[in-house]
Backbone as a printed PyTorch tensor [residue, N CA C, xyz], in Angstrom:
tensor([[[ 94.5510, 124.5170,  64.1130],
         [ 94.8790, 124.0670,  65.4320],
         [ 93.8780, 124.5780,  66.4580]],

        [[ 93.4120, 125.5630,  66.1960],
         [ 92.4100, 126.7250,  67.2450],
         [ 91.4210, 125.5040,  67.7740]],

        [[ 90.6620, 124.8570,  68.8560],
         [ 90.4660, 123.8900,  69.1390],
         [ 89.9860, 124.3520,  70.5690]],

        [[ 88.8290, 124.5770,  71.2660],
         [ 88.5720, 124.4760,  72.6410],
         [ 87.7670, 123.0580,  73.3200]],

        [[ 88.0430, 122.8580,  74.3970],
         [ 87.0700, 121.3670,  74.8360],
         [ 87.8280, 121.5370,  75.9870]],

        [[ 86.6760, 120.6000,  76.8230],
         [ 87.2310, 120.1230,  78.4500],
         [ 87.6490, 118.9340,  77.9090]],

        [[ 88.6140, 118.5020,  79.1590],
         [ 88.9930, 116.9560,  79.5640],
         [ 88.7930, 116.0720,  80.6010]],

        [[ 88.6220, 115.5840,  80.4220],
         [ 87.9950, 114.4140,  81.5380],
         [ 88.5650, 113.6230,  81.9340]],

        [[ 89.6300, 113.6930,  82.9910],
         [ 90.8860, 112.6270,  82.7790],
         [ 90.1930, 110.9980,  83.1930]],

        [[ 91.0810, 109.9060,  82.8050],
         [ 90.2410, 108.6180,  83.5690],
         [ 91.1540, 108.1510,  84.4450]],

        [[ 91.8230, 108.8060,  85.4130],
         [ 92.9560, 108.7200,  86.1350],
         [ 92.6760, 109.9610,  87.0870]],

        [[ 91.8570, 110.5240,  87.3550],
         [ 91.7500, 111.8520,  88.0220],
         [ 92.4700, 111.7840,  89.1150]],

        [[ 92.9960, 110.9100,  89.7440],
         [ 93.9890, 111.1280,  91.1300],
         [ 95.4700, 111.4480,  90.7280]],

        [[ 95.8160, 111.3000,  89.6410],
         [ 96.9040, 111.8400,  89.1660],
         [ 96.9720, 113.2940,  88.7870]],

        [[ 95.8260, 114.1100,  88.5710],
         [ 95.8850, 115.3780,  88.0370],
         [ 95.6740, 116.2600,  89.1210]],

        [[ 96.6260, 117.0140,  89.2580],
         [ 96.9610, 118.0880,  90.4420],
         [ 96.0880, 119.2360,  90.0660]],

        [[ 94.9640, 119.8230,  90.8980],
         [ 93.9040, 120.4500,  90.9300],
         [ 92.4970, 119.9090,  90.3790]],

        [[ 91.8600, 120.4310,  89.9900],
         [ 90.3660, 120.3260,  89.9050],
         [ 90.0820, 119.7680,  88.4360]],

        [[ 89.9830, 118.2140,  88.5450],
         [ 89.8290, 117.5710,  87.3190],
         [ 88.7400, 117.9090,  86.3590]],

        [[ 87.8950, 118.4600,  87.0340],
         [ 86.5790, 118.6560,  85.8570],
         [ 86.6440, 120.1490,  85.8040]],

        [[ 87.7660, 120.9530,  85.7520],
         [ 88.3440, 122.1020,  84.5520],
         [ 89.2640, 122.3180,  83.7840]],

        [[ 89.5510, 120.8830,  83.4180],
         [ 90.4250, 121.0780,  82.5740],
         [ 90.0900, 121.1600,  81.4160]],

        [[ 90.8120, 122.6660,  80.5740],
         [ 90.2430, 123.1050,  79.2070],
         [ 91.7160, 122.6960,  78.6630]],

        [[ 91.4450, 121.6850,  77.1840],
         [ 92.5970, 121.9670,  75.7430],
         [ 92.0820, 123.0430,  75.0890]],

        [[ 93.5370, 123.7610,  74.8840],
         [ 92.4500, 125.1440,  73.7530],
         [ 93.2310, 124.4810,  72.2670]],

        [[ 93.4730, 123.4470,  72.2540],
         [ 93.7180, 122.8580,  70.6980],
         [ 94.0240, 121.6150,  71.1780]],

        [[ 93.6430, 120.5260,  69.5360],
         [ 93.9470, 119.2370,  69.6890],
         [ 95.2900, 119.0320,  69.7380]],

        [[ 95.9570, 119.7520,  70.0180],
         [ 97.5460, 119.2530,  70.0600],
         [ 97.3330, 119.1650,  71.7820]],

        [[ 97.1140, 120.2310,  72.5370],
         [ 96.9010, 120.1580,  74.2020],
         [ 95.9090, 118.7940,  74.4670]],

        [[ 94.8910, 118.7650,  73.7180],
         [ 93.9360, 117.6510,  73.9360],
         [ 94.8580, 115.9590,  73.5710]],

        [[ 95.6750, 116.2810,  72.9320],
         [ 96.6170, 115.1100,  72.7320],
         [ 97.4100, 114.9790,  74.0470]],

        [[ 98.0260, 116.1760,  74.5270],
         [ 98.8170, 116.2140,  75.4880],
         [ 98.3140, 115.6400,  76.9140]],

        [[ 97.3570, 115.9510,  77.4140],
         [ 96.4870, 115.2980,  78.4300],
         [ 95.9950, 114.1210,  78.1700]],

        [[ 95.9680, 113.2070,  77.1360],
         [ 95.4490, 112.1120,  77.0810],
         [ 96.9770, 111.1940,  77.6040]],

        [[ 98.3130, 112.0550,  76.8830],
         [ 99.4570, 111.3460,  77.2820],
         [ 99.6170, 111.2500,  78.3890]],

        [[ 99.3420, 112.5750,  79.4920],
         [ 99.5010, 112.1090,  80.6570],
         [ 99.0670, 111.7000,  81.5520]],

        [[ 97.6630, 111.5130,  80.8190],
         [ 96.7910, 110.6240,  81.7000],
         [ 97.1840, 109.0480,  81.8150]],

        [[ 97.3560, 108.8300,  80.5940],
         [ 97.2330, 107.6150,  80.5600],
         [ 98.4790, 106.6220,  80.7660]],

        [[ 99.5870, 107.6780,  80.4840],
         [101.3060, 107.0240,  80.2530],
         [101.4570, 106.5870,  81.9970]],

        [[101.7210, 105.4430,  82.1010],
         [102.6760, 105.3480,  83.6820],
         [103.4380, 106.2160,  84.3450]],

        [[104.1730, 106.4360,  83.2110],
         [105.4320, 107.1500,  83.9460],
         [105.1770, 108.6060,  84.2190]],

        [[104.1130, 109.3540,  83.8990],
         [103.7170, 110.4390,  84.3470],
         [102.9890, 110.0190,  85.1720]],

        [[103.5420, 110.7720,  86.8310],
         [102.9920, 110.5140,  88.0720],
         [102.2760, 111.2670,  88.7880]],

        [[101.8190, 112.3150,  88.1060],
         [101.4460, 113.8850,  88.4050],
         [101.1490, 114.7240,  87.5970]],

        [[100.3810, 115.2400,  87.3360],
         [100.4020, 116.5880,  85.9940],
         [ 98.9590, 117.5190,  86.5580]],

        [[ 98.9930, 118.4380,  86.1470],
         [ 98.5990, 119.7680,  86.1400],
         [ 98.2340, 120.6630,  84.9080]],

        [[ 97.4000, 121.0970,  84.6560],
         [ 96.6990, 122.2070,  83.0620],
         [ 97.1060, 123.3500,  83.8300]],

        [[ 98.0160, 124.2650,  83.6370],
         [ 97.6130, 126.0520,  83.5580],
         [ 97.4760, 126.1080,  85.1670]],

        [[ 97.9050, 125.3740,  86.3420],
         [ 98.0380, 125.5150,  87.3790],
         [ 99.2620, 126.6910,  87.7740]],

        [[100.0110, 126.8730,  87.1680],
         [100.6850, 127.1170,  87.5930],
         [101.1950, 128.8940,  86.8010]],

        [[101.3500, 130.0080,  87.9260],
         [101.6600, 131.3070,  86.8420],
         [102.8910, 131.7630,  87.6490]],

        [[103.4900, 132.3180,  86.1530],
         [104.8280, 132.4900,  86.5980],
         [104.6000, 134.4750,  85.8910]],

        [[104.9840, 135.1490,  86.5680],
         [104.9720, 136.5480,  86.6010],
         [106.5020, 136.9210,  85.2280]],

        [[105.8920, 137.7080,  84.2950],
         [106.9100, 138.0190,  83.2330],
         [106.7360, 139.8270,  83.0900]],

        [[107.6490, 140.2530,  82.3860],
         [107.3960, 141.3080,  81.7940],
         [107.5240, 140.9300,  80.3970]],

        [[106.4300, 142.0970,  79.7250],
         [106.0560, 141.9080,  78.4260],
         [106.9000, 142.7430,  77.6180]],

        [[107.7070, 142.4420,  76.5390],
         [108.5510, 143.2440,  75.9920],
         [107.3060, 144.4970,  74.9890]],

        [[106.2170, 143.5430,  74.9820],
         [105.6650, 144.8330,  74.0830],
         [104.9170, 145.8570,  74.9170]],

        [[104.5810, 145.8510,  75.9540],
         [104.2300, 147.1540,  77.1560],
         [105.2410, 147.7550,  77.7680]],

        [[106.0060, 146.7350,  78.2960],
         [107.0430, 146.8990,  79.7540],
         [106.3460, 146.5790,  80.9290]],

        [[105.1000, 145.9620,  80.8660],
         [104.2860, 145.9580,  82.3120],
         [104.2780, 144.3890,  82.1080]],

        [[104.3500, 144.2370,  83.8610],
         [104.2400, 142.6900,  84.1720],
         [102.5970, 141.8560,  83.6780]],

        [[103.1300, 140.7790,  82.8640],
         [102.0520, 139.8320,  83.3050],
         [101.9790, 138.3860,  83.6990]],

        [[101.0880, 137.8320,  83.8070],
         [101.0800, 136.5810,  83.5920],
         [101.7040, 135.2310,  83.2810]],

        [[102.2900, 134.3150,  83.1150],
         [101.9570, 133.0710,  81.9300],
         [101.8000, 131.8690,  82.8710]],

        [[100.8320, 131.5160,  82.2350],
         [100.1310, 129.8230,  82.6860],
         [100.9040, 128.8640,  81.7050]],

        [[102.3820, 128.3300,  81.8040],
         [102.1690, 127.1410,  80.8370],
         [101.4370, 126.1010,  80.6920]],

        [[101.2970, 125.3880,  79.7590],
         [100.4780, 124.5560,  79.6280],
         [100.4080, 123.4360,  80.7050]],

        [[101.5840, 122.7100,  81.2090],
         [101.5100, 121.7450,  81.9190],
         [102.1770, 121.8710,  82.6590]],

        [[102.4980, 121.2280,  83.7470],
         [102.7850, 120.6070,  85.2010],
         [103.7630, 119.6180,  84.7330]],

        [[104.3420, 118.8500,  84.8980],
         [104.3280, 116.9290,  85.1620],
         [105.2720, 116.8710,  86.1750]],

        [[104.9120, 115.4800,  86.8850],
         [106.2740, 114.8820,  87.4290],
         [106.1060, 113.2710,  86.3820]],

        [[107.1810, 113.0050,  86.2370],
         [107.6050, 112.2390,  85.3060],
         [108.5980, 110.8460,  85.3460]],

        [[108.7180, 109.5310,  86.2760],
         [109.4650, 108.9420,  86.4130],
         [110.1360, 108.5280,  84.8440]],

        [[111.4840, 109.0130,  84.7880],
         [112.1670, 108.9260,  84.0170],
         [113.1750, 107.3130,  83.9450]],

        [[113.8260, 107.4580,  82.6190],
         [114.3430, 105.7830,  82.7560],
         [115.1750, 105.1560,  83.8230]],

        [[115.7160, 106.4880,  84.5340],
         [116.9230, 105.7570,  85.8860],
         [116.0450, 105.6490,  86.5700]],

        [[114.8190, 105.6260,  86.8400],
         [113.8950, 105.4660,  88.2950],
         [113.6740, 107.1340,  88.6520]],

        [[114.3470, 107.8000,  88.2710],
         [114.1330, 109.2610,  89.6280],
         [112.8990, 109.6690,  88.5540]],

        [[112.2660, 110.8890,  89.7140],
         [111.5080, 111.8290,  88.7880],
         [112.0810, 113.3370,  88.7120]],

        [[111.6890, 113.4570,  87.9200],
         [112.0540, 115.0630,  87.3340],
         [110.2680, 115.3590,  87.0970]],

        [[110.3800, 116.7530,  87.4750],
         [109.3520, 117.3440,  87.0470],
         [109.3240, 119.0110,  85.6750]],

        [[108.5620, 119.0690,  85.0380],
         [108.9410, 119.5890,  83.9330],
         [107.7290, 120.5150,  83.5540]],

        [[108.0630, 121.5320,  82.8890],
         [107.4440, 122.6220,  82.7960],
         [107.1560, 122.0950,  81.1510]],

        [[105.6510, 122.2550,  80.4850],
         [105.4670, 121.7440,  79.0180],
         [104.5580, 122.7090,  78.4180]],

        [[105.2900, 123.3730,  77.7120],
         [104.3090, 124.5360,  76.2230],
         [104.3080, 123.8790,  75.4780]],

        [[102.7640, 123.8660,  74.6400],
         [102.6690, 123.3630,  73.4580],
         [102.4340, 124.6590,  72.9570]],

        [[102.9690, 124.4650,  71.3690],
         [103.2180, 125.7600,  70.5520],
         [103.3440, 125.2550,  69.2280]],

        [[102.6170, 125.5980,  68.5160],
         [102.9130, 125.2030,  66.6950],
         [104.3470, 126.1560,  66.4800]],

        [[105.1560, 125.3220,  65.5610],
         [106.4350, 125.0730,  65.5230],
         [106.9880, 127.0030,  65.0240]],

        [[105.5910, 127.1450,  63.8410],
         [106.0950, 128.2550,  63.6700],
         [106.0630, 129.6240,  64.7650]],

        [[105.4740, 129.1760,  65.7750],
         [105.2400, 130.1620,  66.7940],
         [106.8850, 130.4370,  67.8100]],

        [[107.7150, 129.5470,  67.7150],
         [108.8860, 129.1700,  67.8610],
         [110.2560, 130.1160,  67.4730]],

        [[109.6050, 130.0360,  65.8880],
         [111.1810, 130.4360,  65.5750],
         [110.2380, 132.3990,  65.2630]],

        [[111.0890, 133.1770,  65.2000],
         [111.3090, 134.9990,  64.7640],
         [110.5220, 134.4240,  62.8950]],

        [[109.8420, 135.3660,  62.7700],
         [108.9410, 135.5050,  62.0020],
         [110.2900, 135.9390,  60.7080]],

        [[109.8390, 135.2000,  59.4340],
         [110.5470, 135.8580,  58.6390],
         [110.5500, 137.1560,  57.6490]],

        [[111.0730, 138.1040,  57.7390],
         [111.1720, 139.2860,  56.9860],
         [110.9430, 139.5200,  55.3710]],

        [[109.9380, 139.8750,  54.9680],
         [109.9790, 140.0190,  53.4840],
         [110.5980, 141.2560,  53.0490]],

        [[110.4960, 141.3400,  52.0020],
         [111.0440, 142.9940,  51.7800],
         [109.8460, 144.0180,  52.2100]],

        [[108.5520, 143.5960,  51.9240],
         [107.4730, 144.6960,  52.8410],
         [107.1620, 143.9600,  53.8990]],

        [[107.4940, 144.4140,  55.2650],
         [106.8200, 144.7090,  56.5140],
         [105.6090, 144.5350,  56.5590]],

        [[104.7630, 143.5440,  56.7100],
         [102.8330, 143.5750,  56.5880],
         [102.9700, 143.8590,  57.9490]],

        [[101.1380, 144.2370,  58.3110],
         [100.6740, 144.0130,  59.6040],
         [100.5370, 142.7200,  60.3190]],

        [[100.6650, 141.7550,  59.3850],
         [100.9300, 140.2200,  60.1110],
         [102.4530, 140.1970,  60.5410]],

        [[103.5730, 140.3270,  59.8930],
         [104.8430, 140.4980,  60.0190],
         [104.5560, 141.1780,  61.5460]],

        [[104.3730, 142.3200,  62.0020],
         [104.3990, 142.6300,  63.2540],
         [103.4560, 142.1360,  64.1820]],

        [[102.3020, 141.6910,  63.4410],
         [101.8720, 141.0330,  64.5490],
         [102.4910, 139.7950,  65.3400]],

        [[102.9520, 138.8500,  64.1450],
         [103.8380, 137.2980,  64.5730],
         [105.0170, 138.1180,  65.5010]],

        [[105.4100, 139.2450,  65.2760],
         [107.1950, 139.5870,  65.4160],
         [106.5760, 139.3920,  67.1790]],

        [[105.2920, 140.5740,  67.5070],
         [105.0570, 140.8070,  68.5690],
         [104.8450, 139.4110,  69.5670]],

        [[104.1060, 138.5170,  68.8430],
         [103.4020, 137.3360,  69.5390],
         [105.1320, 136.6410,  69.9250]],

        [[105.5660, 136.5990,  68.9360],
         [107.3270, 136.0030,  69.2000],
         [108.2740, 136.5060,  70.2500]],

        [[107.8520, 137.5380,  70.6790],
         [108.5570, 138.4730,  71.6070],
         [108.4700, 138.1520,  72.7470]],

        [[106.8470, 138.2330,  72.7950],
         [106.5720, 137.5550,  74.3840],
         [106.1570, 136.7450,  74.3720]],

        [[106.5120, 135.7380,  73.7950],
         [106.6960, 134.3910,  74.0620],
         [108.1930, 133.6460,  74.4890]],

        [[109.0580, 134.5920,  73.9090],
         [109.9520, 134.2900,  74.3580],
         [110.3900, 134.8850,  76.1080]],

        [[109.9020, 136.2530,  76.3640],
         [109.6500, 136.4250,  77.4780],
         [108.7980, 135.4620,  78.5920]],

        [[108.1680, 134.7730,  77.9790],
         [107.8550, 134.1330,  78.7810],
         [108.3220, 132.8740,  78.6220]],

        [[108.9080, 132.1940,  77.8410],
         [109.6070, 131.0510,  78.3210],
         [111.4280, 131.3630,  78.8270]],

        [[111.7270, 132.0320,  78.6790],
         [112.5020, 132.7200,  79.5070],
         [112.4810, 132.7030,  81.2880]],

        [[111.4910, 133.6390,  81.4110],
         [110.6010, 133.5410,  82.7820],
         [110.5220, 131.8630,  83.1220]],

        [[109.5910, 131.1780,  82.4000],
         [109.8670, 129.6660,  82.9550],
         [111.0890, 128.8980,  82.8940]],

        [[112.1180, 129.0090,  82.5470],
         [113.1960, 128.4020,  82.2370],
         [114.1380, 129.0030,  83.2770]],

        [[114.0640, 130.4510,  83.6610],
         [114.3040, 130.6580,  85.0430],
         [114.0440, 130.0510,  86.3250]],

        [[112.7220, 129.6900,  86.1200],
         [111.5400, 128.9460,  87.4010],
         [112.5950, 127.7800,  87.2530]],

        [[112.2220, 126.9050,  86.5640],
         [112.9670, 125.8530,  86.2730],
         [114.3690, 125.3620,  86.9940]],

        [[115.5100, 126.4950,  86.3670],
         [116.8060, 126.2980,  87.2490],
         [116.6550, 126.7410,  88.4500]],

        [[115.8610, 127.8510,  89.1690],
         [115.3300, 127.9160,  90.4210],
         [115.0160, 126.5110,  91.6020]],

        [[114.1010, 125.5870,  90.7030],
         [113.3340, 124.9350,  91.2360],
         [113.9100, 123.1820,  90.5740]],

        [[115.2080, 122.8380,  90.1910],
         [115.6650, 121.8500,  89.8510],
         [114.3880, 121.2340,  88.7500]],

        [[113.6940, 122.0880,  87.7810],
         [112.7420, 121.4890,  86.9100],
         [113.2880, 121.5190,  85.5650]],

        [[112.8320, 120.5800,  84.4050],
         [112.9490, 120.8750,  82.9610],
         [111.6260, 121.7290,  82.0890]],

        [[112.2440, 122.8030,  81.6680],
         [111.4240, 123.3400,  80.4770],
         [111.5160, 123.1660,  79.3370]],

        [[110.3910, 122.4000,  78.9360],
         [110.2800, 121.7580,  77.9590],
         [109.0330, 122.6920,  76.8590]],

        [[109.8810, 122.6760,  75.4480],
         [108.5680, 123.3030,  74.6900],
         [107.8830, 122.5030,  73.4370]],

        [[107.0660, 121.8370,  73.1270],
         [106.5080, 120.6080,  72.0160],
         [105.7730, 121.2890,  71.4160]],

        [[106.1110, 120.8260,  70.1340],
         [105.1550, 121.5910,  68.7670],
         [104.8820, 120.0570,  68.2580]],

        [[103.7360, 120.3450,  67.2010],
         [103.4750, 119.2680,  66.0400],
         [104.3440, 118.4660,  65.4970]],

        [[105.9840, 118.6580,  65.8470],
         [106.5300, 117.8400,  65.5100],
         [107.1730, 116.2040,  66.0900]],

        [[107.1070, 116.8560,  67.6070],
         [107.6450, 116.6410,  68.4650],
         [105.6680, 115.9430,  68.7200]],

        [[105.0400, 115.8370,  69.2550],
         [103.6920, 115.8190,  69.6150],
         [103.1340, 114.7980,  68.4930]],

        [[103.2520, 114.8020,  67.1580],
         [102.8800, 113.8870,  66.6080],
         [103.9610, 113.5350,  65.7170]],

        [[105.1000, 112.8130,  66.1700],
         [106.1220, 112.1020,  65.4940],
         [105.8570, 110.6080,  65.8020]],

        [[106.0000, 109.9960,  64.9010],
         [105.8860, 108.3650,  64.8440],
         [104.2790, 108.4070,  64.8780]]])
């Protein structure tokens, strides 16, 4: 999945900030920006515009997170909703599973799982704050049909 490239939207008045920086750091994100470039019903979107302040369960010190996307989105009744979008390979998702030995990968995934969930947490807060949907798409969801 590991994947870096700019995007170039062909709709640039739809993309909220500075169209010629937008980086996919994988072809699943590079999929994702082509959708909202090009789909109608996304009326707005945004790359990593946006940071929402978390604490990290593995320090305790605040940082960061840029989700991936922005959108506003005219949905099927006519209204728009706007929506918060992580892309994440599926296994990044679920708690790492336990073997009977503990590897150094085992804690590494456990750690990466931790604060990730801290941080969609943090956005899913933003969210009911701000009448938005947080939304999270993996490979399944991203390339189904």
């Amino acid at each position: 999945m590991a994947y870096k490239s700019k995007y170039r939207p062909e709709n640039p008045d739809k993309y909220v900030g500075d169209p010629t920086k937008i980086v996919c750091r994988s072809t699943w994100e590079r999929k994702m920006c082509k959708y909202m470039d090009k789909n109608k019903n996304v009326l707005r979107w945004a790359s990593e515009e946006i940071a929402i302040p978390y604490i990290s369960p593995v320090d305790n010190k605040p940082h960061r997170y840029y989700p991936d996307f922005l959108a506003e989105i005219k949905t099927r009744d006519g209204k728009v909703q706007k929506y918060l979008i992580e892309v994440k390979p599926y296994k990044q998702t679920k708690p790492p599973t336990a073997k009977s030995r503990k590897t150094k990968t085992y804690h590494i995934n456990m750690k990466t799982y931790a604060v990730n969930t801290a941080k969609w947490k943090a956005a899913r807060e933003l969210c009911e704050d701000n009448d938005w949907k947080f939304t999270l798409l993996t490979e399944k969801e991203i390339f189904k049909g």
